[in-house]
C-alpha atoms as one frame of an Amber mdcrd trajectory, in Angstrom:
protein
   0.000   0.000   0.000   1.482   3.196  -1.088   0.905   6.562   1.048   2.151
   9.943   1.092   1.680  11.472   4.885   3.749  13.714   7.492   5.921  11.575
   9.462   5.975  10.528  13.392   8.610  11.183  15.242  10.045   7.638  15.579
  10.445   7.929  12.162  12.898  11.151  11.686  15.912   8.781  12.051  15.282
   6.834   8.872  14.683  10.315   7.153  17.856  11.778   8.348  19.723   8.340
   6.793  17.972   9.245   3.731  19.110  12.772   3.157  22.426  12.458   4.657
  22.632   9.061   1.815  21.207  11.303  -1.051  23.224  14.699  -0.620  26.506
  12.720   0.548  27.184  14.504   3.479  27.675  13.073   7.028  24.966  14.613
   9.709  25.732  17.871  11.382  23.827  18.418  14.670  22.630  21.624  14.076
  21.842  21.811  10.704  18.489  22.931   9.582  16.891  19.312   7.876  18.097
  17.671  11.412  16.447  19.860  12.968  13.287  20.102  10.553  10.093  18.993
  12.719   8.167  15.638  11.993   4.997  17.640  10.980   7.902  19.810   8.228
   8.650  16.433   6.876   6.315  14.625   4.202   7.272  10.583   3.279   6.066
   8.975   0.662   5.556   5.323   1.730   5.626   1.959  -0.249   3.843   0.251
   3.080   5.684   0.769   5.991   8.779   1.674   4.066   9.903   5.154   3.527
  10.643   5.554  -0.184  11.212   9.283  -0.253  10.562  12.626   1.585  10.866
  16.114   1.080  11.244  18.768   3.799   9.256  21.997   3.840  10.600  24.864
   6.218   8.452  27.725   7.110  10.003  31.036   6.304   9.577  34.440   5.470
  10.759  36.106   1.740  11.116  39.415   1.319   9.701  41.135  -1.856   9.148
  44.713  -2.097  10.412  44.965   1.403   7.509  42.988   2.658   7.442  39.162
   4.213   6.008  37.145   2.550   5.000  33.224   3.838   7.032  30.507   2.207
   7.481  27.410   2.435  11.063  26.535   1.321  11.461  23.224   0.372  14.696
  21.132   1.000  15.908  17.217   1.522  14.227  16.128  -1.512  15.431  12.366
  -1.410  14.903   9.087  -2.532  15.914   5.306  -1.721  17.863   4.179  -5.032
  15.296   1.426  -4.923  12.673   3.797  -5.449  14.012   6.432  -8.000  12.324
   6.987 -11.068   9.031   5.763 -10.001   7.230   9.028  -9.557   7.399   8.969
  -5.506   9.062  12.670  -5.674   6.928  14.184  -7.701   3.462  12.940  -6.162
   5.256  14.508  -3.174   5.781  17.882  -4.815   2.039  18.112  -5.988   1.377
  16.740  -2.239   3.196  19.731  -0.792   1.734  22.323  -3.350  -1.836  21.709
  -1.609   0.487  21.366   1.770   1.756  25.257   1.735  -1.277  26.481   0.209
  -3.734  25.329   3.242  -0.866  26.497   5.700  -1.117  30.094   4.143   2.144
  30.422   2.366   1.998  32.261  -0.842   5.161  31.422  -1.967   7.243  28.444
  -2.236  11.370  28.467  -2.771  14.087  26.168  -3.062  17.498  25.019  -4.357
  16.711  22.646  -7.468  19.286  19.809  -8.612  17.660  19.862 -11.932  15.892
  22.796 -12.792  13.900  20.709 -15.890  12.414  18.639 -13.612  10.912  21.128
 -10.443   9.925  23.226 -14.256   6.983  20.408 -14.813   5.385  21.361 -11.118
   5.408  25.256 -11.714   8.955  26.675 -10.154  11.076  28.820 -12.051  14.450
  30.468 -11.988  14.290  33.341  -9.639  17.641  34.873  -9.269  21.387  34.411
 -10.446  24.109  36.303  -8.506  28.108  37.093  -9.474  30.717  35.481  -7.906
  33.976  36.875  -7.789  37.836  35.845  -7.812  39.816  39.222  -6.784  43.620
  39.452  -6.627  45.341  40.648  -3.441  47.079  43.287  -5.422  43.424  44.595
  -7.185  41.855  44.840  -3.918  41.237  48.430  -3.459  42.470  51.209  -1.621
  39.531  52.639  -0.477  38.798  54.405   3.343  35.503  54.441   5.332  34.301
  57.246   7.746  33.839  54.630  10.740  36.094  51.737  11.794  35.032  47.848
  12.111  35.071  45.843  15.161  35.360  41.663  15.092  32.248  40.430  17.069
  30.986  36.670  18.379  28.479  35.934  16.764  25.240  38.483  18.240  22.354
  38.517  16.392  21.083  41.563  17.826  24.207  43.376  16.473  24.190  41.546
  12.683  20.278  41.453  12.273  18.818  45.044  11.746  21.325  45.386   9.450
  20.645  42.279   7.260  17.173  43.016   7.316  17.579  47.149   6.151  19.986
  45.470   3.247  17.615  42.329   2.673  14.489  44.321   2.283  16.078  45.965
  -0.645  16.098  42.620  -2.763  12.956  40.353  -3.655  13.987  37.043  -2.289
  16.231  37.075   0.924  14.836  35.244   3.847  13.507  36.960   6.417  16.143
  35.494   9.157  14.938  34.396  13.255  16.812  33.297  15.862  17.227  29.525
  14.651  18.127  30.855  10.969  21.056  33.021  12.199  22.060  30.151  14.419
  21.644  26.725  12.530  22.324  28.190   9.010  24.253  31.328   9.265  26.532
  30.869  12.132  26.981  26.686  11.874  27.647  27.092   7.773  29.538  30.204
   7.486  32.320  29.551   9.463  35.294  31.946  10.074  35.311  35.574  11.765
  32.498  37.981  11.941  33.530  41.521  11.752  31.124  44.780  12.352  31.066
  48.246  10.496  29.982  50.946  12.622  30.066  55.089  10.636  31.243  58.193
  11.711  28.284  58.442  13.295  28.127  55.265  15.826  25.313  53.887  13.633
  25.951  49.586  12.515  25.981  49.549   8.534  27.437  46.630   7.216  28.993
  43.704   8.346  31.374  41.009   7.030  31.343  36.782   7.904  34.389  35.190
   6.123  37.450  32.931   6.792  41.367  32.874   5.557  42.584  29.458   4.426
  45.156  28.341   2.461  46.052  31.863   1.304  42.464  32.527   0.361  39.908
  34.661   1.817  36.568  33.930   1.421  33.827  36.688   1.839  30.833  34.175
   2.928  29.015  37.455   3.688  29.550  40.887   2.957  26.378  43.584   3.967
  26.558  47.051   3.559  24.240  49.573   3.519  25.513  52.346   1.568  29.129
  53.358   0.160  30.485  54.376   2.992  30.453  50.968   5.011  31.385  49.405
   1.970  34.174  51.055   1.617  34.859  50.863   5.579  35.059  46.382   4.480
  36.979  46.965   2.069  39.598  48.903   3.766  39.113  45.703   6.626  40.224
  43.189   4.275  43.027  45.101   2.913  44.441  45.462   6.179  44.957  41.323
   6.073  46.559  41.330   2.833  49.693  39.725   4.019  47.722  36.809   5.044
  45.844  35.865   1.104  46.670  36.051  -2.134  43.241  36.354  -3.354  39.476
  37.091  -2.370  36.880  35.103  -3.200  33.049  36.741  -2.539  29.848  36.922
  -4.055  27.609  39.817  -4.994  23.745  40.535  -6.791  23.023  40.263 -10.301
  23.498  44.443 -10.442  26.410  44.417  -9.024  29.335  46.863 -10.221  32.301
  46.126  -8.572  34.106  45.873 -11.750  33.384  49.236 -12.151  34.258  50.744
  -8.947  37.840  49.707  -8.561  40.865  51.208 -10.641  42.358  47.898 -12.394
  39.552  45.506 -13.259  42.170  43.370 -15.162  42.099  40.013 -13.451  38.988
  40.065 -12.305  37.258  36.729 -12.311  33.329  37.315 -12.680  31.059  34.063
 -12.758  27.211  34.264 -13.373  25.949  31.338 -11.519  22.172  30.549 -11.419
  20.320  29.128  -8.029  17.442  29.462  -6.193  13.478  28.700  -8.033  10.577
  30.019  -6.763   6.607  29.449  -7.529   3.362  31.537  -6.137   1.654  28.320
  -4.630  -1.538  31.564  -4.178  -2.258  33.784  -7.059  -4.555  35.659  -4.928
  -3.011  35.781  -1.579   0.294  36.579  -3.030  -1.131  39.295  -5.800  -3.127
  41.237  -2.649  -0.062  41.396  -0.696   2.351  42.689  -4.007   2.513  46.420
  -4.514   2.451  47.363  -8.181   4.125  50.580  -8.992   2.126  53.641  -7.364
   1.116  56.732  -8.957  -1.432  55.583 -11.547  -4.185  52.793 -11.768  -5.049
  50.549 -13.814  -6.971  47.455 -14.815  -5.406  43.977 -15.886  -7.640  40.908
 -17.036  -4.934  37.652 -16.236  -5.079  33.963 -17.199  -3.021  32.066 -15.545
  -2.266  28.413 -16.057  -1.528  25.988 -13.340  -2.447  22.657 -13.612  -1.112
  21.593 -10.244  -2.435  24.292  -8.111  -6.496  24.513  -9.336  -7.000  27.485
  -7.319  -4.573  29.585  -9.290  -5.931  28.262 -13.037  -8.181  30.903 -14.199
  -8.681  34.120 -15.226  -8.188  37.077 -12.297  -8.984  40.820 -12.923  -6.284
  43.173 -11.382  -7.944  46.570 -10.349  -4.527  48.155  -9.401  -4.954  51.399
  -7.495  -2.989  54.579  -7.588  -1.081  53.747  -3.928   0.074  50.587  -6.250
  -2.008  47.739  -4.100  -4.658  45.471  -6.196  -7.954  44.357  -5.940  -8.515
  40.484  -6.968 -11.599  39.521  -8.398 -11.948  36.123 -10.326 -13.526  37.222
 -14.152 -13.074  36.516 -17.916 -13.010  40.192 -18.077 -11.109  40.778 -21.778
  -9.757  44.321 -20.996  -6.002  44.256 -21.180  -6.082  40.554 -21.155  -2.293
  38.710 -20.644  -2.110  35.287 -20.179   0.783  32.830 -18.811   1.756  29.965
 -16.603   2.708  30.019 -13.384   6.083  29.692 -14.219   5.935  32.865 -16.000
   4.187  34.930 -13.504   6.366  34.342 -10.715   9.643  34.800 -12.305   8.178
  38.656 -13.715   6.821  39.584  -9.732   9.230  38.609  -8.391  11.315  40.892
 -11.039  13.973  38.110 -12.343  12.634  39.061 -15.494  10.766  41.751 -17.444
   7.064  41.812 -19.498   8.780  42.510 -22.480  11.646  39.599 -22.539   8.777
  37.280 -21.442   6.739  38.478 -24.114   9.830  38.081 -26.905  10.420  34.770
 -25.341   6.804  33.584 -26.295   6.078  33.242 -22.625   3.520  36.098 -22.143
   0.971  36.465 -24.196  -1.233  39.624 -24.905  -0.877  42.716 -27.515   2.540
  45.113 -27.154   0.302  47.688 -25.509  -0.944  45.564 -23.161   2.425  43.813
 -22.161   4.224  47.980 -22.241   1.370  49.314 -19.802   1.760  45.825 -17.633
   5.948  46.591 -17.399   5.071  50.016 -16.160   3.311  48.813 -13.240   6.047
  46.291 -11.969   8.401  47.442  -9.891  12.257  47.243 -10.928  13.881  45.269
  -8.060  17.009  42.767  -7.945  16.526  39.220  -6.513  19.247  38.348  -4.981
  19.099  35.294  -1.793  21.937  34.887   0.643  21.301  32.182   2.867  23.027
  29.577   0.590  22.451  25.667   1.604  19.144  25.283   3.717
């Protein structure tokens, strides 16, 4: 008899075999999946056997500067015995209807094929730059403040993750266990804290020196002046690397900003995927682009999620917020699949590419007025690994 349920607690330990088997990595005590809840893990089950599971965490993602629910799903794993037999992907349908009756609008996570979580409505939501820096190219650049090293304090290194967070669409919203079981137990190294001419915290740095290389695991800063005030941090060290290694958003223009880009090692490297698991809990919390209003007839397809397939009328007001009304109203009709609409609110991509790409559909006016009202906003994520 198969089944697909949540699993009991005398069960975890046979689930924590499973992922540690399937992502190759031996258990670490405070890792977020060990510590994932029996009710946060679903098993699919070939009688009493567990054949595969996935994990979904409850979090927070920012877009627009607002939280939205998620659930962000990790530990998707199966017995080798089981693979290919559909188990994991009557689980991800399972969990679709899972996050939607727990409220969550939005669902994340960190695909190993990107094809495959495609066919149940995720998307690419963000790609970041990672760079390679020479010691000698690191610049010579002088903040207002000075930075202190710090133990790890989440009161300190919070407010300012969340001011820099809230400026991207996809960054988890971070709480206590977060910061503790993902930030502090993965990123490993020293913590360091800017503070401005002022006394006020505005940027921080987590890395590590090894083997003559310094890795930036983190590196938040709120305006130009902390980031130079880093900079000038890891300069100081230079007799102890021979390069940097850190990462940085999509937008980035660091290339830019120093004197002697020659060197430089800039990678484009794609990660996280995102779906709206609720059309219309996620479209009344967005905030279109205020100033004007505007009406929008949308057809969405979703043929895992039935609540989302159908047509929804947009009545966007001038403050930018929307009105959600189910109708096969024709005015300024678009149409797409989920897919689609979640990668264009959440900003990865634009109307128009969508459009060019034959993944939007509607007439060039339509698809212009419909770019106006979405805001232009990075994704970015930095809480790599779950």
């Amino acid at each position: 008899m198969e089944s697909i349920r949540q699993l009991h607690q005398d069960e975890m330990a046979e689930s924590r075999k499973l992922i540690n088997f399937a992502f190759q990595h031996e258990e670490i005590d405070n890792k977020p999946l060990v510590q994932a809840l029996p009710e946060q893990v679903w098993g699919y089950f070939m009688d009493k056997d567990l054949a595969s599971n996935i994990v979904i965490l409850p979090v927070e993602t920012f877009v627009q500067g607002k939280g939205h629910k998620t659930g962000l799903i990790a530990g998707v794993a199966s017995w080798p015995e089981y693979r290919n037999g559909g188990t994991v992907g009557k689980l991800m349908v399972h969990g679709i209807q899972a996050m939607y009756e727990k409220g969550c609008t939005l669902s994340t996570l960190g695909p190993f094929s990107y094809p495959f979580y495609r066919k149940y409505g995720w998307e690419m939501m963000y790609d970041y730059r990672r760079y390679k820096l020479r010691v000698d190219r690191v610049p010579d650049w002088q903040g207002s403040g000075q930075v202190r090293r710090i133990e790890p304090d989440i009161s300190l290194l919070d407010p300012v993750y969340e001011q820099y967070a809230s400026r991207y669409n996809g960054p988890l919203r971070r709480d206590e266990r977060r910061w503790t079981s993902t930030i502090f137990a993965r990123k490993k190294g020293l913590i360091a804290l800017y503070t401005n001419g002022s006394g006020e915290s505005t940027g921080y740095i987590i890395y590590q020196i090894k083997s003559r290389l310094l890795t930036v695991h983190e590196m938040v800063y709120l305006d130009r002046d902390s980031q130079k005030g880093l900079w000038e941090y890891i300069r100081k060290q230079n007799s102890m690397y021979d390069f940097v290694q850190f990462t940085a958003p999509s937008d980035d223009c660091f290339a830019s900003l120093i004197d002697n880009p020659i060197g430089l090692e800039t990678t484009v490297v794609t990660h996280l995927m995102a779906r709206i698991v609720d059309v219309e809990g996620f479209l009344r919390s967005y905030r279109f682009r205020a100033g004007a209003s505007a009406e929008f007839s949308l057809l969405v397809h979703d043929r895992f999620a039935p609540w989302n397939d159908g047509a929804f009328l947009l009545k966007i007001g001038s403050d930018g917020a929307a009105v959600i009304e189910r109708s096969d109203a024709v005015n300024r009709k678009v149409s797409c699949d989920i897919q689609t609409l979640t990668t264009m609110l959440l900003g990865y991509r634009s109307p128009s590419f969508l459009h060019w790409a034959e993944r939007l559909q509607g007439d060039p006016d339509t698809i212009k007025k419909l770019e106006e009202f979405i805001p232009k906003q990075t994704t970015y994520y930095l809480d790599f690994g779950h």
